[in-house]
C-alpha positions in Angstrom: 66.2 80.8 -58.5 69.4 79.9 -56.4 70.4 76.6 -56.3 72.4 75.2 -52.8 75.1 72.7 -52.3 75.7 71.1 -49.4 79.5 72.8 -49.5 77.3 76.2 -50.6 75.6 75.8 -47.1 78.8 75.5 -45.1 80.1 78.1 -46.2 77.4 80.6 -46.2 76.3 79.6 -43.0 80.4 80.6 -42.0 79.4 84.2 -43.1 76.3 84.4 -40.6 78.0 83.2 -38.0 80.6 85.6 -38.6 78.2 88.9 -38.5 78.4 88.7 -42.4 82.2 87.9 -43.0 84.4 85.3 -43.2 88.3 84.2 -43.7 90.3 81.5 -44.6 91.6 81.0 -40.8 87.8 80.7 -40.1 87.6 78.0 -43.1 90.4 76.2 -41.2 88.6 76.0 -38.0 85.3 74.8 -39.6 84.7 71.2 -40.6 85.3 72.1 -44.8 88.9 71.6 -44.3 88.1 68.0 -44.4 87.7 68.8 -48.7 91.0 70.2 -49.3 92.5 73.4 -50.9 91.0 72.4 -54.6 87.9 71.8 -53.9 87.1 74.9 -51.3 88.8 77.1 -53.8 86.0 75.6 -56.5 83.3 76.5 -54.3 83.9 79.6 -53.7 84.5 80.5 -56.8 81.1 79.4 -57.7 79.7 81.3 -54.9 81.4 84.4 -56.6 80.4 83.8 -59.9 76.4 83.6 -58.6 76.9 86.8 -57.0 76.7 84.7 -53.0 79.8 86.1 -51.9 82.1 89.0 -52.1 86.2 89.3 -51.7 86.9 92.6 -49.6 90.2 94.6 -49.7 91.3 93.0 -46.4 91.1 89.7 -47.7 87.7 88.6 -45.8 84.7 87.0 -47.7 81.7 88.7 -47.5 77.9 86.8 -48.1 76.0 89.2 -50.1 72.5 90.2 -49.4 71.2 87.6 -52.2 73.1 84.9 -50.1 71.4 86.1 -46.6 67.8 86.6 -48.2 67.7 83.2 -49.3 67.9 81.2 -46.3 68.1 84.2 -43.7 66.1 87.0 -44.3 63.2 86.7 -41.2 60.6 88.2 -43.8 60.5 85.0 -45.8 58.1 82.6 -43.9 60.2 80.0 -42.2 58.2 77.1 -43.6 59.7 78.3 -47.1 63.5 78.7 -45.9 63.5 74.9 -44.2 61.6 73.8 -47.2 64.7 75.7 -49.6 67.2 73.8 -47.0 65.8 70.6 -47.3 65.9 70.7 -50.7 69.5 70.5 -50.8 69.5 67.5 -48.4 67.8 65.7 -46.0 68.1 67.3 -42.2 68.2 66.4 -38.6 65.5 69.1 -36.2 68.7 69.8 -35.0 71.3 70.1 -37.8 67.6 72.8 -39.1 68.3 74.6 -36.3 72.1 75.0 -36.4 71.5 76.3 -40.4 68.9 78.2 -40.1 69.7 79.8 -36.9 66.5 79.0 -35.3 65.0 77.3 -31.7 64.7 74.0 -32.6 61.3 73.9 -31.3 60.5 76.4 -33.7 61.9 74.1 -36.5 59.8 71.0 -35.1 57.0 73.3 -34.6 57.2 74.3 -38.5 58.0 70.8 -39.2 55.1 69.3 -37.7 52.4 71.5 -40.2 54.7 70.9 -43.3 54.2 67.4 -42.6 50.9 67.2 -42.3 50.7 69.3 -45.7 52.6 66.4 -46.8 55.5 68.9 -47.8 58.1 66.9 -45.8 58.8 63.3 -44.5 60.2 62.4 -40.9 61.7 59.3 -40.9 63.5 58.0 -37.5 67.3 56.6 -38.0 69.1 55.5 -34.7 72.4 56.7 -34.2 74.9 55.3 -32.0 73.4 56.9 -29.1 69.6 57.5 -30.0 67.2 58.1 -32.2 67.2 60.6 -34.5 64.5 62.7 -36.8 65.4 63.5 -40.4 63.2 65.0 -42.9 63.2 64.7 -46.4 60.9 66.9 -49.0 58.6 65.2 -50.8 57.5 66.4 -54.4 54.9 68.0 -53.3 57.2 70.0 -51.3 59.0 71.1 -54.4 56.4 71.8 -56.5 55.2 74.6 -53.6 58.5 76.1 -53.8 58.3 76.5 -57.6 55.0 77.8 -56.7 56.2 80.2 -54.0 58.9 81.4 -56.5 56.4 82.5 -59.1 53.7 83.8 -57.0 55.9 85.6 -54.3 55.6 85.5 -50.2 52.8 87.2 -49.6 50.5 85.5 -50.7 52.3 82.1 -48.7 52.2 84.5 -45.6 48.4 85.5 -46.0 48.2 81.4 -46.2 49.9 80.3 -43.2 47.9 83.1 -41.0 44.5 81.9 -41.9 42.3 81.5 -39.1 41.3 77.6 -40.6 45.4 77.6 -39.4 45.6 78.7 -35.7 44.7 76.3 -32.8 42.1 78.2 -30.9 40.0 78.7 -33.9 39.8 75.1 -35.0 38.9 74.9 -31.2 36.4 77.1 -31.6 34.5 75.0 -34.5 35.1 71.9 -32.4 32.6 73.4 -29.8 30.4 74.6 -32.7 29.9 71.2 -34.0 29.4 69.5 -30.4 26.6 72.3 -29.9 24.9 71.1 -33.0 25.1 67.4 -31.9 22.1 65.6 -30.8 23.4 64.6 -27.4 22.5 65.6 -24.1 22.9 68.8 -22.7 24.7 67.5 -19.8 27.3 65.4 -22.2 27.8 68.2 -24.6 29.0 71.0 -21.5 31.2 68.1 -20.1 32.8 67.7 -23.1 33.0 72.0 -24.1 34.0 72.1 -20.5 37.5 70.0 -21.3 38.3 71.9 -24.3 37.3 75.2 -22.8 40.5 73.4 -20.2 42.5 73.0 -23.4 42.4 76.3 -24.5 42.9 77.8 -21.1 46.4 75.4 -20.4 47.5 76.1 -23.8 47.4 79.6 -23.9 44.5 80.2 -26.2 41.7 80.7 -23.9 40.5 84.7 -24.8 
């Protein structure tokens, strides 16, 4: 299983920015230079040594496949790739999105259901300007990773696609259950009548 720095991050993300390549000019232009010759020169030599990056001829770094799989590869679930970034720090919605190069409604959107799995914690810190959101993964959130890791992604894929997952079906029970309430007829179609409203301005309504 690959393990991430912070540093790691950086400079891998360099290397998907840069269509799979980097330099040191592009090093230069990035915020690392704030850590000095020795210490790049340290991390990418680890990178190297765990197979993450490659040295070309012409003097460009290249991310391997291992590297973009990790944190990149659209076939892993994105739940699992922000739960893999988050365990290497805590993360702004928006410093997700800049990483993982994703929406950052799609990140919040993830977010949301990872929190309510209790996979992740939001916790709001104000800045100088506003207010933030940074999530954190919680130990259950690491012990599905290890469990993702051993049992593979398809089986987390077939998970997140249940129906007991997707909005208009958990709709759809809600109106079963009001059906089978002992209410008045007139109460229960007012109330079907709203969600049937929901479902329509939402985009589920079939």
């Amino acid at each position: 299983m690959i393990k991430l720095g912070f540093v790691d991050l950086e400079i891998l993300h360099l290397g998907i920015k840069g269509n799979g390549t980097f330099n040191e000019r592009d090093i230069e232009n990035s915020n690392l230079k704030r850590l000095g010759v020795g210490r790049i020169l340290d991390a990418l030599a680890s990178l190297k040594d765990r197979k993450l990056i490659e040295l070309n001829k012409d003097g460009f770094f290249r991310i391997t496949d291992l590297a973009r799989c990790f944190l990149w590869d659209e076939k892993i679930p994105l739940r699992v790739r922000i739960l893999r970034t988050l365990e290497i720090k805590s993360f702004s919605s928006e410093e997700m999105s800049y990483f993982l190069e994703k929406t950052e409604k799609e990140i919040l959107d993830e977010m949301e259901n990872l929190r309510k799995s209790n996979l992740v914690l939001m916790s709001p810190q104000r800045t100088e300007s506003k207010i933030i959101r940074v999530f954190e993964i919680l130990p259950d959130g690491i012990e599905k990773l290890k469990k993702v890791e051993k049992e593979g992604f398809e089986k987390e894929k077939e998970e997140t696609s249940k129906p007991e997952n997707d909005i208009a079906y958990i709709l759809e029970q809600v109106i079963k259950d009001i059906n089978s309430l002992e209410i008045q007829e007139e109460k229960k179609r007012e109330i079907i009548s709203k969600i049937l409203s929901i479902k329509e301005k939402t985009g589920y309504f079939e």
